[in-house]
C-alpha positions as CSV (number, residue, x, y, z in Angstrom):
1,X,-34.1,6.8,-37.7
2,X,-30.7,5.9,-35.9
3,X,-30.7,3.2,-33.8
4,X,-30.2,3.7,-30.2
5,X,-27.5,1.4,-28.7
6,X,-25.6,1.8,-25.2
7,X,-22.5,0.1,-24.1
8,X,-21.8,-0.3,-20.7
9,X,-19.5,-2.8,-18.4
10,X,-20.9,-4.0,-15.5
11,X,-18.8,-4.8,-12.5
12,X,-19.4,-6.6,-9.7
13,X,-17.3,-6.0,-5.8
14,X,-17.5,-8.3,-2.9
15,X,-16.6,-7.4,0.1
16,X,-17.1,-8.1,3.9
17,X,-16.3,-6.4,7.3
18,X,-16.5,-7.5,11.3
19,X,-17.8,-5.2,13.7
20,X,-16.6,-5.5,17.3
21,X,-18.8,-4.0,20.1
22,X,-17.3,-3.9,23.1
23,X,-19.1,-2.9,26.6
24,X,-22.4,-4.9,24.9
25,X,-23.8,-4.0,28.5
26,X,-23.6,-0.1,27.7
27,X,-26.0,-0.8,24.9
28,X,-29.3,0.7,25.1
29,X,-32.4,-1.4,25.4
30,X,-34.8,1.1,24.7
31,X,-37.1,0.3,21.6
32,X,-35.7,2.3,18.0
33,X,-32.7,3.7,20.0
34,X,-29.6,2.5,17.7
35,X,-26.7,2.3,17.5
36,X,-24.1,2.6,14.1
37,X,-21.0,1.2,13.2
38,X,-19.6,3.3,10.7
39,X,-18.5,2.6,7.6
40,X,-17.2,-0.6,7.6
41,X,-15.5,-0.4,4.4
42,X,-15.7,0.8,0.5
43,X,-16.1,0.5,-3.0
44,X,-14.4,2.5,-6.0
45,X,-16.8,5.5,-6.6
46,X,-17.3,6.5,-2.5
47,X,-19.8,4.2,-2.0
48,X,-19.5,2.8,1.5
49,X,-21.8,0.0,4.2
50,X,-22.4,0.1,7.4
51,X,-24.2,-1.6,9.9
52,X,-26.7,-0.2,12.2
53,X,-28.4,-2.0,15.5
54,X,-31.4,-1.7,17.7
55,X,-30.5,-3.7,20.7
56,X,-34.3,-3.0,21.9
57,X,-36.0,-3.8,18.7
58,X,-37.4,-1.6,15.8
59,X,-40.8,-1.5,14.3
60,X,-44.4,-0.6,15.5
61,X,-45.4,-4.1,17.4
62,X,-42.8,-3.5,19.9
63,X,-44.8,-4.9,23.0
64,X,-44.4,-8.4,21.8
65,X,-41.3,-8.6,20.2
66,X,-39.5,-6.5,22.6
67,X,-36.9,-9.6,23.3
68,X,-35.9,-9.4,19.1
69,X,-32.7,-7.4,18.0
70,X,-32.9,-5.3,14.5
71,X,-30.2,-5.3,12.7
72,X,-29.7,-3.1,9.5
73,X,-27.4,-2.7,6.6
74,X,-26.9,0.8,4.9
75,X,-25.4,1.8,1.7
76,X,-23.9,5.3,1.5
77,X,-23.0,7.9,-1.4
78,X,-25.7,7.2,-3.7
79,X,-24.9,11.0,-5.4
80,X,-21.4,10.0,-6.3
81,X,-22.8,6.8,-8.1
82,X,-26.6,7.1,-10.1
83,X,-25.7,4.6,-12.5
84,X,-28.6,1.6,-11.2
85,X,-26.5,0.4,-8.1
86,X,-27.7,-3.1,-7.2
87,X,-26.9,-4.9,-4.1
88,X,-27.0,-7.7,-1.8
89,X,-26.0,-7.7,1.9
90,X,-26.0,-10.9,4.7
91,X,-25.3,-10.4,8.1
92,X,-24.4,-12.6,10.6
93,X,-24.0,-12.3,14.7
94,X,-20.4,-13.9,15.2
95,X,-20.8,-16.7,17.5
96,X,-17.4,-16.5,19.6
97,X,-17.1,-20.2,21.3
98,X,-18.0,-22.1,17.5
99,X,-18.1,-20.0,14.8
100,X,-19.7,-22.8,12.8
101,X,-23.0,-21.5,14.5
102,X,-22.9,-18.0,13.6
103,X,-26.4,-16.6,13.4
104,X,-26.9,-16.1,10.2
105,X,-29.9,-15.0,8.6
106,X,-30.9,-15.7,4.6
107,X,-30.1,-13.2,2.4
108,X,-32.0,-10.1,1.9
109,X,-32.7,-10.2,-2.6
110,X,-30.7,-8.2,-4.6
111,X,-32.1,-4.5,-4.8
112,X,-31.5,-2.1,-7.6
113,X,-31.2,1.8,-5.6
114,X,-34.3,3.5,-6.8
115,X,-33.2,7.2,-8.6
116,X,-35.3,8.6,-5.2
117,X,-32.6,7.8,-3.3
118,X,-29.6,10.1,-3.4
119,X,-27.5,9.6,-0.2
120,X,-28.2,6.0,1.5
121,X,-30.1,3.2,1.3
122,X,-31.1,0.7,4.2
123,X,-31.9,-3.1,4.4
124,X,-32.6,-5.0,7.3
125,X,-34.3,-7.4,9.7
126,X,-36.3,-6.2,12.4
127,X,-36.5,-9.4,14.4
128,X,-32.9,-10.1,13.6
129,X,-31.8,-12.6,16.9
130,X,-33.4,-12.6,20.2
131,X,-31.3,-11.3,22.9
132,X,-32.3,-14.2,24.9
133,X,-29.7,-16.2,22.8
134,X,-26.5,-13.5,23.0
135,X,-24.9,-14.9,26.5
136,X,-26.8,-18.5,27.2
137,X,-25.1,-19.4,23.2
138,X,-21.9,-17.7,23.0
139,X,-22.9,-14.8,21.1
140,X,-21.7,-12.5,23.7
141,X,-17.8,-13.4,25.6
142,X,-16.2,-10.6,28.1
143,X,-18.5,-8.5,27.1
144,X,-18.3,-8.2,23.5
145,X,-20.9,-8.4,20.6
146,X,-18.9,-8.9,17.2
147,X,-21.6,-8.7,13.8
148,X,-20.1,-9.5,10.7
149,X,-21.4,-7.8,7.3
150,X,-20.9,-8.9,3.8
151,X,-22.1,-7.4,0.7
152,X,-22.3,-7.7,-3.4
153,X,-22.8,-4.5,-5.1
154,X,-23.0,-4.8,-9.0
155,X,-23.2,-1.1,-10.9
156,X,-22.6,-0.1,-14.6
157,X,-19.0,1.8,-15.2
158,X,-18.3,3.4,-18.8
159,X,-22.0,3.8,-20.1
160,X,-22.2,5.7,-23.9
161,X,-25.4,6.1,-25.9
162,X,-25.9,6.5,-29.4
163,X,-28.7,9.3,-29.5
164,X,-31.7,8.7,-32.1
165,X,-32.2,10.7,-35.0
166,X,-31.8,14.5,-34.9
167,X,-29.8,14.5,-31.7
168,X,-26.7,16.8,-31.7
169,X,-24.5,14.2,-29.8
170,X,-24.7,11.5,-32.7
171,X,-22.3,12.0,-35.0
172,X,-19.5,12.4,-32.3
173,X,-20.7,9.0,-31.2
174,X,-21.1,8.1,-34.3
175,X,-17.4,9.7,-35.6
176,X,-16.0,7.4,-32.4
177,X,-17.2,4.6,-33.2
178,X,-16.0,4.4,-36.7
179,X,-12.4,6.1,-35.4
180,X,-12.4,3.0,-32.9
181,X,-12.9,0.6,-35.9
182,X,-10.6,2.4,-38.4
183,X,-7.8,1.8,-35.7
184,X,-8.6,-1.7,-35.4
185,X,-8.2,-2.4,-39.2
186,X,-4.7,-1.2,-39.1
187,X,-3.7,-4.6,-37.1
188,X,-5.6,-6.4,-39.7
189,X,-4.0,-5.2,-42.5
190,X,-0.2,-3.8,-40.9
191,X,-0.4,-0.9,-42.9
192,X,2.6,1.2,-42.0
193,X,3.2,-0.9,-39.4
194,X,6.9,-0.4,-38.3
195,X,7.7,-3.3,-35.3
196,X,7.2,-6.6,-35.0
197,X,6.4,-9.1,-32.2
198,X,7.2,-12.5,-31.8
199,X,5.4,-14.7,-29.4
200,X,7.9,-16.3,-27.1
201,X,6.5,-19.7,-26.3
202,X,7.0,-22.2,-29.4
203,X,3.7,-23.8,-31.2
204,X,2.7,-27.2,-30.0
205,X,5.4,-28.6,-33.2
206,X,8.2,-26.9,-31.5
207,X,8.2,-24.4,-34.9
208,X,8.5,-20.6,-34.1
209,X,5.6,-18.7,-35.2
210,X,5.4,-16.3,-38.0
211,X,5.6,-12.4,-36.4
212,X,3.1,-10.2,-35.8
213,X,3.1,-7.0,-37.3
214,X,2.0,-3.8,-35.1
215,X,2.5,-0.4,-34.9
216,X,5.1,1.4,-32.6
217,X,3.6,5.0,-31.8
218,X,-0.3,3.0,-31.1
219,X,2.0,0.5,-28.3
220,X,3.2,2.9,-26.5
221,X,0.7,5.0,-26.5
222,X,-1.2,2.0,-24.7
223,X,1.4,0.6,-22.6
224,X,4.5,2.6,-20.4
225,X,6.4,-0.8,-20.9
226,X,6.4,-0.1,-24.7
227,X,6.7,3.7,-24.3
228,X,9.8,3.3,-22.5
229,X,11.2,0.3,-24.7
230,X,10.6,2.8,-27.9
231,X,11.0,5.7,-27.2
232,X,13.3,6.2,-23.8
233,X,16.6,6.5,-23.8
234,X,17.6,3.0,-22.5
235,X,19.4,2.3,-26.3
236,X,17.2,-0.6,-26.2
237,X,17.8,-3.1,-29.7
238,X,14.0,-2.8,-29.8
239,X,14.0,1.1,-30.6
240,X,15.9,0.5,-34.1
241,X,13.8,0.5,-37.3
242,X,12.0,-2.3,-37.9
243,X,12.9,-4.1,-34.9
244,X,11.7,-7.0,-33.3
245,X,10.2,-7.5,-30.1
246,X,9.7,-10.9,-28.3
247,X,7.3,-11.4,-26.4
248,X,8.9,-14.1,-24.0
249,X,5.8,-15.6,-22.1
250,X,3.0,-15.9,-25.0
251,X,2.3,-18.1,-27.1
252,X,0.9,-17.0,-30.4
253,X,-3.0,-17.0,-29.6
254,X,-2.4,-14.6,-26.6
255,X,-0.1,-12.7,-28.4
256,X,-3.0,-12.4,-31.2
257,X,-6.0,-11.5,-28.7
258,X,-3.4,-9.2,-26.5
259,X,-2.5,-7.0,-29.8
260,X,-6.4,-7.0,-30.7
261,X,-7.0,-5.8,-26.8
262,X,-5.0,-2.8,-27.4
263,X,-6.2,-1.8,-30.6
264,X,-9.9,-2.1,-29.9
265,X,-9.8,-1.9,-26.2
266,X,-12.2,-5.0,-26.7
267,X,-12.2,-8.6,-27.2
268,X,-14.3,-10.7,-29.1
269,X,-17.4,-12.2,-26.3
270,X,-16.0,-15.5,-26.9
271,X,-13.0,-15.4,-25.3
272,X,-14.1,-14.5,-21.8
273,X,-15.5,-18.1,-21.8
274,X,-12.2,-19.6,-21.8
275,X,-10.8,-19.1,-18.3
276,X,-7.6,-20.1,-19.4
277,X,-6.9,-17.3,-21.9
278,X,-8.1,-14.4,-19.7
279,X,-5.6,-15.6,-17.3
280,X,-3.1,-15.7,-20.2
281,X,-4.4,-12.3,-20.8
282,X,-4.1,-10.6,-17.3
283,X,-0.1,-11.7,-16.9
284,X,0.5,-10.0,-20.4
285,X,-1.9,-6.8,-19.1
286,X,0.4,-6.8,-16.1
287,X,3.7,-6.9,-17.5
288,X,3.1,-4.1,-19.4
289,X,1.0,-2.2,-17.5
290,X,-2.6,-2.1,-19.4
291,X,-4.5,-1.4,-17.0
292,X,-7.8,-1.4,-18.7
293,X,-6.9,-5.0,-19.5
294,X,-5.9,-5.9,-15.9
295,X,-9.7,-4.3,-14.7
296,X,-11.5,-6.6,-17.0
297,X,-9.7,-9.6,-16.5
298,X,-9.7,-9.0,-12.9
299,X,-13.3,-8.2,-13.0
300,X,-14.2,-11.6,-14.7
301,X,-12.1,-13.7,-12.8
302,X,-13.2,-12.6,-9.2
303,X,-16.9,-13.5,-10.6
304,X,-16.0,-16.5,-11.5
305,X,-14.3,-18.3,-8.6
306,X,-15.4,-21.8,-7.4
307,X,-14.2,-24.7,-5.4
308,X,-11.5,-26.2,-8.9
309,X,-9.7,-22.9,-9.8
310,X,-9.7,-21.1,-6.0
311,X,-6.9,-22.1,-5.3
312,X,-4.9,-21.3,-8.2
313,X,-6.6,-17.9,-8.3
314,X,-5.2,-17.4,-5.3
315,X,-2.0,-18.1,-5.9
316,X,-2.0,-16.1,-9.2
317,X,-3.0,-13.0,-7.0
318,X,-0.1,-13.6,-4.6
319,X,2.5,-13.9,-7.6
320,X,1.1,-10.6,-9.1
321,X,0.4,-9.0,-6.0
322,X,-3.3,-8.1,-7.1
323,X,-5.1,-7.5,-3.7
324,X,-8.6,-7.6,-5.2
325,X,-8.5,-11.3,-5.9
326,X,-6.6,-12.3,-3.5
327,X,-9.2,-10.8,-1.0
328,X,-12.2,-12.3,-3.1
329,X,-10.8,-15.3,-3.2
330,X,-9.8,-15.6,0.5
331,X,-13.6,-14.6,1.1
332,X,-15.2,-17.4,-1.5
333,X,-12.5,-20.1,0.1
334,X,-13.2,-19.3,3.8
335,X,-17.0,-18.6,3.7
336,X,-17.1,-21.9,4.9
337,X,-15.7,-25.1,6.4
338,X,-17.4,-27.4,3.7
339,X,-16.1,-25.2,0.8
340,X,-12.7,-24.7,2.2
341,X,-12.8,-29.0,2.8
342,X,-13.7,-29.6,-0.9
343,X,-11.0,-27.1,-2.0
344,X,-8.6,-29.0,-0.1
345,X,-9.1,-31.9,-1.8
346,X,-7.9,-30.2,-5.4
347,X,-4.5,-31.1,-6.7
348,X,-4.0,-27.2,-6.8
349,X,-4.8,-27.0,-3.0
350,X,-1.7,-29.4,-2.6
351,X,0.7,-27.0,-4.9
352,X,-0.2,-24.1,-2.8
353,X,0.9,-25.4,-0.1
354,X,4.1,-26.8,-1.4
355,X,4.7,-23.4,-3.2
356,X,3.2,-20.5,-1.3
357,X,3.0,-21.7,2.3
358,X,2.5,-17.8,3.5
359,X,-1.0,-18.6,1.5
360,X,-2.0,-21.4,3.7
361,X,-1.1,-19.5,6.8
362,X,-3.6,-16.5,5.8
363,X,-6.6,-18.8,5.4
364,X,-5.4,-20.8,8.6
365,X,-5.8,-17.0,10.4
366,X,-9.2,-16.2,8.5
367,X,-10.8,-19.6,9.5
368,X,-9.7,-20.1,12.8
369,X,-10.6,-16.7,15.4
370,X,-7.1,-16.3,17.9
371,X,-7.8,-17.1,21.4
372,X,-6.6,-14.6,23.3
373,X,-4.8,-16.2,26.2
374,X,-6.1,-15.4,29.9
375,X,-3.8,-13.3,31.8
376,X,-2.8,-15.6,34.9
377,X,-4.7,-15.4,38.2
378,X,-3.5,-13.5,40.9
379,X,-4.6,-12.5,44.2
380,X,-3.4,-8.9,44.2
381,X,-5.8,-6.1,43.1
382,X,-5.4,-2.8,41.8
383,X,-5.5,-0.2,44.4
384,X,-7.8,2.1,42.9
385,X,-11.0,-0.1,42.0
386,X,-12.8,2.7,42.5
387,X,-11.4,4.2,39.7
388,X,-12.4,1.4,37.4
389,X,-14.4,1.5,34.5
390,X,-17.7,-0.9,34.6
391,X,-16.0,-2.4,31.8
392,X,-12.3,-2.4,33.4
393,X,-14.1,-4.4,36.6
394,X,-16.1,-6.6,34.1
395,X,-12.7,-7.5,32.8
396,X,-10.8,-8.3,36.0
397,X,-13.9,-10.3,37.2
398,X,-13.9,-12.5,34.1
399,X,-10.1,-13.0,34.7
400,X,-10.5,-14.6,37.7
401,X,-13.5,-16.6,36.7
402,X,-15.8,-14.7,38.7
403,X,-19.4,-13.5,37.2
404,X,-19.7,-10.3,35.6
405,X,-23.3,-9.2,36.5
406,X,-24.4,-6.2,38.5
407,X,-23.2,-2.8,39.3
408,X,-19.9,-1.4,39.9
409,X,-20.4,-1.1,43.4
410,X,-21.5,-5.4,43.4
411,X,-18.5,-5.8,41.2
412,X,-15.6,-4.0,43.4
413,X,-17.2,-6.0,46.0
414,X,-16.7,-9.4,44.4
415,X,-12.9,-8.8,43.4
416,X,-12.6,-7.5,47.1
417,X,-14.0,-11.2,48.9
418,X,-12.2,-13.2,46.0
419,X,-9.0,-11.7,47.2
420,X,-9.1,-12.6,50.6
């Protein structure tokens, strides 16, 4: 019997969102009556999150936990993804005078989407903050509620399975498996192999490194950089027979693993454990354009932040103008003020700044929240109060310092004697 075997690359997203409610006092405090944000953003494959709120609690044993807020997180589009989508969500009520006391709860255990569910998946806290705390702690400023979400999702991309015995689909697995491994061998052995490349950066003994020997037609068919070099009509000295190509910023290893990349679309396990050759390896994937190697190292790089290599991650995704690590990154550095301290403190924290100031101005904006500045006092109103909003009359009370409770009617009344 044939034995059964599937391949599959897990990858793993991160991602967060802020949602802004304004006119909190328009919110209904009625028990299960919610209220939902939309999505707040998405992952390849249409899967999106949103958040949704009960402002007058959810659950059966409403009479004594009336005062708690539920607070949900949803996952949406599970029939464009039925692969075994796991994930992880934390959610936080923004505190808006000290964001160092956000309210945030622990996080809710990984969950792997049952096959039941098809469309959207919910997880949540029923007794999520007590409302009690929203205006007397700075959870709720000119009448604004702001929740922030943030979310892992890991899912399996690229699954194959070798069938057992008697199944019709197992010698094309079979067949391209072995076609996979018969193209590999040709970099082993350079059989009718027509180019050669020469790794730009010198050995450690300042001696140029013997070539390596690849195949023209099996480049380009990986790479447009290649194609074009090859084949277009640029009367490059690299389309003449038996040319030589140098590759100006590898050394020989990465040269090595980059050629055994495109050959086998693989590397050997090994290699992802050293951090500095997968960097090595995404520059070469980006100069020419593999974008299968790009994904993978990008993929492994973002899961592998912490507080030493942040911040030349960061700056590494600012050079290549990869947005995925530069917004993982951003998130990892920033989650925190102790993190972002101890980050600091690393010599590559100090070359950031020296280099890529723009950098330290973009986790300057994500740490600190903009105050928005108080439009002057002034005596005058507008003629037409009556015409207000509830929240337009909320506004101009707050902007002279005045309270902001009651009706419209108490309201227009308040702007009127503050005026006099």
């Amino acid at each position: 019997m044939a034995q059964e075997a599937v391949v599959s690359r897990v990858v793993q997203h991160q991602k967060s969102a802020r949602w802004r409610i304004e006119g909190a006092h328009c919110l209904s405090l009625k028990p299960n009556e919610r209220i939902r944000s939309g999505a707040l953003f998405e992952i390849p494959g249409g899967i999106s999150f949103s958040l949704k709120l009960y402002m007058g609690g959810r659950g059966e044993e409403l009479q004594s936990k009336a005062e708690d807020i539920g607070l949900f997180a949803e996952c949406h589009g599970f029939e464009l993804c039925k692969k075994g989508l796991t994930w992880e969500p934390q959610v936080a009520c923004v505190n808006q005078v000290d964001e160092s006391k956000n309210w945030i709860v622990a996080k809710k255990q990984a969950e792997e989407v049952s096959a039941a569910d098809t469309k959207w998946s919910s997880i949540g806290w029923k007794q999520f903050i007590p409302r009690t705390k929203l205006e007397r702690d700075g959870f709720i400023v000119n009448d604004t509620l702001v929740f922030e979400l943030r979310v892992k999702v890991w899912f399996p991309e690229l699954q194959h399975s070798r069938l057992s015995a008697g199944s019709a689909a197992e010698p094309l697995a079979a067949a391209a498996v072995a076609f996979s491994d018969d193209i590999a061998s040709l970099l082993t052995s350079a059989e009718g192999s027509d180019i050669s490349l020469r790794a730009g950066v010198q050995n450690g003994d300042e001696t140029s490194a013997e070539p390596l020997r690849a195949h023209r037609l099996l480049l380009a068919a990986r790479s447009p950089v290649f194609r074009q070099m090859f084949f277009g009509t640029t009367g490059m000295a690299e389309t003449a027979s038996c040319g030589e190509v140098c590759l100006s910023d590898m050394d020989r290893p990465t040269a090595s693993l980059f050629l055994a990349f495109l050959y086998a679309g693989k590397l050997d396990p090994t290699t992802w454990e050293d951090e500095d050759a997968v960097c090595h390896l995404l520059l070469a994937g980006h100069k020419y354009e593999v974008k299968s190697l790009v994904e993978a190292c990008v993929s492994h790089l973002v899961t592998g932040l912490n507080e030493e290599n942040a911040a030349e991650r960061l700056m590494m995704s600012d050079m290549l103008g990869i947005s995925q690590i530069r917004d993982a990154t951003l998130e990892y550095m920033c989650a925190s003020s102790e993190r972002l301290a101890v980050i600091q403190g690393t010599e590559a924290f100090g070359r950031l700044g020296q280099q890529r100031p723009q950098l330290a101005l973009q986790i300057m904006a994500k740490m600190i929240v903009p105050v928005r500045k108080r439009p002057a006092e002034s005596h005058s109103l507008p003629a037409d109060l009556s015409c207000k909003t509830v929240v337009q009359l909320k506004q101009l009370c707050s902007d002279r310092g005045l309270p902001t409770s009651g009706n419209k009617q108490a309201l227009i009344d308040r702007l009127k004697a503050s005026s006099t």
